[in-house]
C-alpha positions in Angstrom: 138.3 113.6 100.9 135.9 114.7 103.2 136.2 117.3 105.5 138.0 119.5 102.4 136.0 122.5 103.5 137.5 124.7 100.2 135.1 127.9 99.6 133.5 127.6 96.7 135.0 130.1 94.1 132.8 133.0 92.8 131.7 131.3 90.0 130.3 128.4 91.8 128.7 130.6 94.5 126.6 132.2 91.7 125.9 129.4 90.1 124.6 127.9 93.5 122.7 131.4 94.2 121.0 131.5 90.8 119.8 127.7 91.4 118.2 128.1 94.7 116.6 131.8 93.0 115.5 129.7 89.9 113.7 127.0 91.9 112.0 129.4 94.5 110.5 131.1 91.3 109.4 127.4 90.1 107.8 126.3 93.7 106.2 129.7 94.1 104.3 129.3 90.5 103.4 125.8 91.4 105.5 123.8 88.9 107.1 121.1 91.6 109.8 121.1 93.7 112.4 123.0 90.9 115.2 121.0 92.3 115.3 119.8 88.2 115.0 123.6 86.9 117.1 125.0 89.6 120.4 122.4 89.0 120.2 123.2 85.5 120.3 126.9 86.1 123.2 126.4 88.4 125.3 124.0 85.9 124.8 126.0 83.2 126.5 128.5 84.7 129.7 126.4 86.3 129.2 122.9 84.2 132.1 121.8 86.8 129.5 122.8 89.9 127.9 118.7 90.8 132.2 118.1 90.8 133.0 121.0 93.6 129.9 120.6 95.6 130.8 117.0 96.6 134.5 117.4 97.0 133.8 117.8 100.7 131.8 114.9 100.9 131.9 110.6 101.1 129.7 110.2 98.6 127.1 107.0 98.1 125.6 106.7 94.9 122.3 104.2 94.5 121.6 103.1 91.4 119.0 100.7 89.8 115.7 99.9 87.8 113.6 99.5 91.3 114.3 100.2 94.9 116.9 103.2 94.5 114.9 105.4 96.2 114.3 103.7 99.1 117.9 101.9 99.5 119.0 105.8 98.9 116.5 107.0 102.1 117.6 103.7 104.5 121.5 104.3 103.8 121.1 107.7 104.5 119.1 107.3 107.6 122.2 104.9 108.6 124.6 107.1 108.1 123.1 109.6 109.9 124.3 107.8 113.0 127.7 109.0 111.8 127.4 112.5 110.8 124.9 115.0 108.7 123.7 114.0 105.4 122.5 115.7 102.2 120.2 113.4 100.0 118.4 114.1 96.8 115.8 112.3 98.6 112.4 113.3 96.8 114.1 111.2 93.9 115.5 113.9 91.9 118.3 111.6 90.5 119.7 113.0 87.0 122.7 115.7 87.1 120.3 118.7 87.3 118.4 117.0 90.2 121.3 115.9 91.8 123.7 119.0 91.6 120.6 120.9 93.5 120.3 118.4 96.5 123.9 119.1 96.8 124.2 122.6 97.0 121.9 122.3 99.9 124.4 120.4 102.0 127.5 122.8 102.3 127.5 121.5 106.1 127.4 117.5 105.8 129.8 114.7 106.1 127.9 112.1 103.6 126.5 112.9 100.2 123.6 110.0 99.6 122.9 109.9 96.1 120.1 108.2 94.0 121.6 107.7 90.2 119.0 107.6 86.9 121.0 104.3 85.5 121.8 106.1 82.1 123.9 108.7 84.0 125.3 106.3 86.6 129.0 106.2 85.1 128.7 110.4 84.3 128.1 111.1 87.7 130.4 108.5 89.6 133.1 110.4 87.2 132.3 114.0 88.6 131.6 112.7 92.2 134.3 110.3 93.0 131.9 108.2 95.1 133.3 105.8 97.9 130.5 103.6 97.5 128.1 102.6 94.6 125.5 100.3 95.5 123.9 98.4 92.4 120.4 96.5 93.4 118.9 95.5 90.2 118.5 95.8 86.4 115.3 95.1 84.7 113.2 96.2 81.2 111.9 99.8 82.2 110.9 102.8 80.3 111.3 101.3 76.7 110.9 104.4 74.3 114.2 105.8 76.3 116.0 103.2 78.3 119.1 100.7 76.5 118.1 97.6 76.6 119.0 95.6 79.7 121.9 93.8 78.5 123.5 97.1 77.1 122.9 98.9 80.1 124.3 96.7 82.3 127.5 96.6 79.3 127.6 100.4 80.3 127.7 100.2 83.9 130.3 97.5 83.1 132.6 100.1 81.1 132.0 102.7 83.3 133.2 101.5 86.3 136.0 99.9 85.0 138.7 101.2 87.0 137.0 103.3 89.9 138.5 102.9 93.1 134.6 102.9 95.0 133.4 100.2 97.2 130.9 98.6 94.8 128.2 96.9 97.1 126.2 94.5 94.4 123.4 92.0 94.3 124.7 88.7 94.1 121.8 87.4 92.6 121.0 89.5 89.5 123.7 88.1 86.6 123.2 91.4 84.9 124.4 93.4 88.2 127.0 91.0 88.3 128.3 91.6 84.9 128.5 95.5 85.5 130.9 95.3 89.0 132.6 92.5 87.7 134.9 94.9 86.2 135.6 96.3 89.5 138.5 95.7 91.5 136.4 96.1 94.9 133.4 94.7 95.3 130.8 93.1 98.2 128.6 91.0 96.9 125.2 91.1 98.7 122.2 87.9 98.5 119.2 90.4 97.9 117.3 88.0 95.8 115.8 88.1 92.1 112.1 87.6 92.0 111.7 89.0 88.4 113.8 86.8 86.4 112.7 87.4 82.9 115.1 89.8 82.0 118.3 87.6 83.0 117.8 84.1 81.1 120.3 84.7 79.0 124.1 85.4 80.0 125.6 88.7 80.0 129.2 87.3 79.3 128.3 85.1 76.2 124.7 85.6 75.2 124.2 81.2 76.5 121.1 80.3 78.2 121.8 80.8 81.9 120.9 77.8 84.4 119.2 78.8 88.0 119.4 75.5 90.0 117.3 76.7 93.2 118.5 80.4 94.4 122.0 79.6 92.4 122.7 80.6 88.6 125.7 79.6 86.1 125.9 79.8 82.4 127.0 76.1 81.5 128.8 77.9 78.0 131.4 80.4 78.9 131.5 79.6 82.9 130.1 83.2 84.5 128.2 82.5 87.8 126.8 83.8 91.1 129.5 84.9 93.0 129.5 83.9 96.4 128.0 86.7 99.0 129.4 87.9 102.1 125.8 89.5 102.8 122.3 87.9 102.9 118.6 88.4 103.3 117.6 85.5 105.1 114.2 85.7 106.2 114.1 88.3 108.6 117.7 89.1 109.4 120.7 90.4 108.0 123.1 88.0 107.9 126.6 89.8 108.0 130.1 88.6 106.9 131.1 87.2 110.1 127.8 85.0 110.1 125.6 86.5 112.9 122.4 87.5 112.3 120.4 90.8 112.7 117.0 91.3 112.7 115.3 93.6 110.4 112.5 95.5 112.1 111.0 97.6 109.2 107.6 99.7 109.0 107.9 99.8 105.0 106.2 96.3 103.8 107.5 93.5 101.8 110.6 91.4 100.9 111.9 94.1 98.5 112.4 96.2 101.3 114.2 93.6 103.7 116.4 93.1 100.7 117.2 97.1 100.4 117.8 96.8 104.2 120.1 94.6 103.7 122.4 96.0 100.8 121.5 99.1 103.1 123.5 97.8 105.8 126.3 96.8 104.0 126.9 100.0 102.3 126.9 101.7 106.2 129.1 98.9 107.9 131.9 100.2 104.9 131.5 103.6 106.7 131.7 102.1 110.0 128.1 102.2 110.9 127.6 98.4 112.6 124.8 96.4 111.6 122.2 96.5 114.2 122.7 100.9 114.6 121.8 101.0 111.0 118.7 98.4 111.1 117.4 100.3 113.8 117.5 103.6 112.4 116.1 102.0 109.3 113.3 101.1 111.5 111.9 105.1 111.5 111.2 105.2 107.4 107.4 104.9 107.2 107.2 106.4 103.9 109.3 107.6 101.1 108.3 110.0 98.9 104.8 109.3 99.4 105.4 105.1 98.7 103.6 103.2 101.2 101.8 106.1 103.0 97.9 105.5 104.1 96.1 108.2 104.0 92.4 109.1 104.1 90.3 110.0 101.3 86.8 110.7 101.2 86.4 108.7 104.3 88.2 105.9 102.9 91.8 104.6 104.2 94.2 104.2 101.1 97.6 102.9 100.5 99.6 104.1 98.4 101.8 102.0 96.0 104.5 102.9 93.1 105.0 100.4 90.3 106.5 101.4 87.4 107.4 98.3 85.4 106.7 94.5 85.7 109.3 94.0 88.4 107.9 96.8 90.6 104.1 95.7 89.6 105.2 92.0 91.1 106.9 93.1 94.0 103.9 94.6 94.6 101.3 92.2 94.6 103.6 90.3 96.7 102.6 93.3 99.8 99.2 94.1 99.1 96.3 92.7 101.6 94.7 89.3 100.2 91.5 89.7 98.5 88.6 91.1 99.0 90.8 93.9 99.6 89.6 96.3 96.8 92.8 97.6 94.4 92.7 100.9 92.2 95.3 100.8 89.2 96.6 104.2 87.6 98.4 104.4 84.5 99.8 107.0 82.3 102.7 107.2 80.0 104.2 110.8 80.1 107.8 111.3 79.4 109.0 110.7 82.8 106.5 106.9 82.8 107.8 106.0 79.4 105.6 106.5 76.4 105.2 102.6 75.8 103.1 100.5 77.3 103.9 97.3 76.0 105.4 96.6 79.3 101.7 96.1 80.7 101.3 92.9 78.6 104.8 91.6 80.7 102.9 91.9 84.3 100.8 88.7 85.6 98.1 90.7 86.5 96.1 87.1 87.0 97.5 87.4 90.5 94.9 90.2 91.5 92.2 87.2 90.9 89.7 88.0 93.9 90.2 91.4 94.4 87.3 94.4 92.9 89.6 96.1 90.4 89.7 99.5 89.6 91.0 101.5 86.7 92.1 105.1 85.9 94.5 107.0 84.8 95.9 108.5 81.0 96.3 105.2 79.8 93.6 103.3 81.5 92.1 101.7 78.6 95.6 100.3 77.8 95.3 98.8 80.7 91.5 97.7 80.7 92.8 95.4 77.9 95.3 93.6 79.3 93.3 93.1 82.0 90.2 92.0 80.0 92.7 89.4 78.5 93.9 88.3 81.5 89.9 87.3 82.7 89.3 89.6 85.1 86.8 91.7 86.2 87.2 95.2 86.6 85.6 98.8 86.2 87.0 101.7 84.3 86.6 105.1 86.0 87.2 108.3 85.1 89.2 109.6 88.4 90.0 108.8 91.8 87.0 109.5 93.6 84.5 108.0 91.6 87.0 104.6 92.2 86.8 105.3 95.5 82.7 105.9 95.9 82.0 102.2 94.0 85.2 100.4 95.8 83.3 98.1 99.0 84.4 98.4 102.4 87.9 97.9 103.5 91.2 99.6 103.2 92.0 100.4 99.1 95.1 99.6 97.8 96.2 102.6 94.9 98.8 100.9 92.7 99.9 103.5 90.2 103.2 104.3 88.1 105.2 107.0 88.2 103.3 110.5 86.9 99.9 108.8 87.7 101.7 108.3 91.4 102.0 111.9 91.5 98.6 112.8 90.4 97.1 111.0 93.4 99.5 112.2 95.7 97.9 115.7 94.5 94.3 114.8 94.5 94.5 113.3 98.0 96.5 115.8 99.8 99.7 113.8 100.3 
C-alpha cells in the first residue's frame, strides 16, 4: 500500500548506494544517463531491490509498441495534482532502467512507470501495480521482439489473475485479447490507425471484420468491447458522457488519444478529468520528441518513429509540403537490426516534400524510397541536409539511436 514507509534494509541501502555511485561514474565518462548501468549494479546486489523500492508506492505501469513514453509523462503530470511522483521518464523502461528511476523517489506517493513489452508481466509481478495501461501492439524491432500475436498471448498469461485496474484500448483486438484475461478492466476508444498487424483474430486465427470504427471476428465471436472512454475529436469523453476538452502543445491525434487513456488512468486515482487535461496541457516535449530547436540558423522539429505505426502517425503531424523533411535511420541493437520494416511504411505520403536522407542505414532507406518514386538526396550528416534543405521550418524524422544522434549534434 502506499504510504508503507519501511526503511530499506542494509542490503537494499547498498545496493541503492552502489547504483547511484555506478551511474555518476557512467555520466561523468560521458556514456549516457547510467540509469541502465546503475539499476543493474544495484540488482545485482539485492535482485529483490525494483520489489522493496515500490512497496511504498501506487504504482502505474505503461506499456506498448508506441506512445508509452508520452502516456507515461501525461499520467504522471496528472497525478502530480495528487501528490509527488517518481518516473523513469527519459524512457529507461527495462528492470535495470526502472529499478534506478525508483530509487530516486524514496519521498513520492505515485510510481509512473514505462514497461519494454517483453518485461511487462516480470515487472507487474515484482511491482504490484494498481494500474496498467495497455495503448497498442504493433510489428516492432523484429530480430528481438515475439511476434505480435505471441506477445499480446504473453501479456494475456501474465496478467491473468492480477488484481490492477487495466486501462485498455478498445480498439486494438490484440490489446483486447491481452486484458481480456483480467477481471478489471476500462476499456478506452483511442483509435487504431495502423491496422495491419490485427486482420486476423487473436482468439481463433479467423479473418477479423472492421465495419467502420467497429471490429468482430464472424468465426469464434471475439469483438470490440464497448468503451466507457473516448477520443472524440477534441474532447475526452468520460463515463458519465460529458465531454472535456483536450488542450495539448504536443501535435497530432496520437497524442489526444494518450490524453485520453491518460485521463482515465488519473480519474481511477481520483484525479477528475478536466485537472488532469489541464496539467497535460504543460508537456511541450518529451524526451526531446517534438522539440524545435535551432540549427545552423535553421528551425527543426524533431520527430521519433521507430516502426511503421510510429512512421504513419507521423506523417499524419508534419507541415504539408513544401515543408522540407530529413529522415535518419540506423539499426543498432536498441533500433532493431532489421530493416525490413522500412518496406511496411507508405512512404508515398511524403509526395511533395524535398527529402532528405542520413543516418547508418540510409541507403536501406534510399531504396525504399527510390521504389516508392520519390525524389530525394542522400547525405552524409545532418548539416549538410540542413545547408541543401530550402527555406522553411525542417521536419527531422528519425528512429530511435539515429533520434539520439541528432539530439547530440544539435545540442538538445
Amino acid at each position: 500500500m502506499a504510504g508503507n514507509t519501511e526503511p530499506l534494509s542494509p542490503r537494499a541501502k547498498l545496493a541503492v548506494t552502489a547504483g547511484k555511485a555506478a551511474a555518476a561514474v557512467s555520466r561523468a565518462a560521458g556514456r549516457g544517463s547510467g540509469s541502465v548501468i546503475g539499476g543493474r549494479v544495484a540488482l545485482k546486489l539485492d535482485p529483490d531491490l525494483l520489489a522493496r523500492l515500490a512497496r511504498h508506492l501506487d504504482v502505474v505501469l505503461v506499456s506498448a509498441t508506441n506512445g508509452k513514453t508520452t502516456t507515461t509523462r501525461l499520467i504522471a503530470e496528472a497525478l502530480r495534482a495528487s501528490g509527488p511522483v517518481v518516473s523513469n521518464a527519459l524512457g529507461a523502461n527495462m528492470p535495470a532502467g526502472i529499478t534506478s528511476a525508483l530509487a530516486g523517489g524514496s519521498d513520492a506517493k505515485f510510481g509512473v512507470i514505462e514497461v519494454d513489452e517483453k518485461y511487462l508481466a516480470g515487472v507487474a509481478r515484482d511491482v504490484t501495480p494498481k494500474a496498467i495501461a495497455l495503448l497498442n501492439l504493433s510489428r516492432d524491432q523484429l530480430d528481438r521482439a515475439a511476434e505480435t500475436r505471441m506477445l499480446a498471448e504473453k501479456w494475456r498469461e501474465g496478467l491473468a489473475g492480477s488484481k490492477a485496474l487495466i486501462v485498455a484500448n478498445a480498439d486494438d483486438p490484440l490489446i483486447v485479447w491481452a486484458a481480456s484475461s483480467s477481471a478489471n478492466v476500462v476499456w478506452v476508444a483511442a483509435g487504431q490507425e495502423w491496422k495491419d498487424d490485427a486482420w486476423s483474430c487473436p482468439s481463433c486465427g479467423g479473418v477479423m471484420q472492421r465495419p467502420g470504427e467497429d471490429w468482430f471476428c464472424g468465426e469464434c465471436g471475439f469483438r470490440r468491447p464497448t468503451p466507457s472512454w473516448a477520443l472524440s475529436g477534441d474532447h475526452v469523453l468520460d463515463p458519465h458522457g460529458s465531454a472535456w476538452p483536450i488542450k495539448l502543445q504536443l501535435p497530432g491525434r496520437a497524442n489526444k488519444a494518450n490524453a485520453t487513456t491518460s485521463a482515465a488512468v488519473a480519474a481511477a486515482f481520483g484525479v477528475p478529468p478536466q485537472v488532469a487535461l489541464e496539467r497535460m496541457y504543460g508537456v511541450q516535449a518529451v524526451a526531446g520528441r517534438y522539440d524545435v530547436v535551432s540549427f545552423l540558423e535553421r528551425e527543426l522539429r524533431l520527430l521519433l518513429a521507430k516502426n511503421p505505426a510510429g512512421w504513419l502517425e507521423t506523417f499524419s503531424l508534419i507541415d504539408p509540403p513544401p515543408t522540407p523533411v530529413i529522415m535518419s535511420v540506423n539499426a543498432r541493437g536498441a533500433d532493431g537490426t532489421d530493416t525490413s520494416w522500412l518496406w511496411d511504411v507508405d512512404y508515398t505520403r511524403l509526395a511533395g516534400h524535398p527529402l532528405f536522407v542520413l543516418g547508418d542505414r540510409k541507403l536501406d532507406l534510399a531504396v525504399r524510397l527510390e521504389v516508392a518514386g520519390l525524389d530525394f538526396h542522400v547525405c552524409d550528416n545532418l548539416d549538410e541536409a540542413v545547408q541543401m534543405a530550402p527555406p522553411g521550418r525542417i521536419e527531422v524524422i528519425a528512429n530511435y539511436t539515429a533520434f539520439q544522434d541528432l539530439r547530440r549534434r544539435v545540442g538538445n
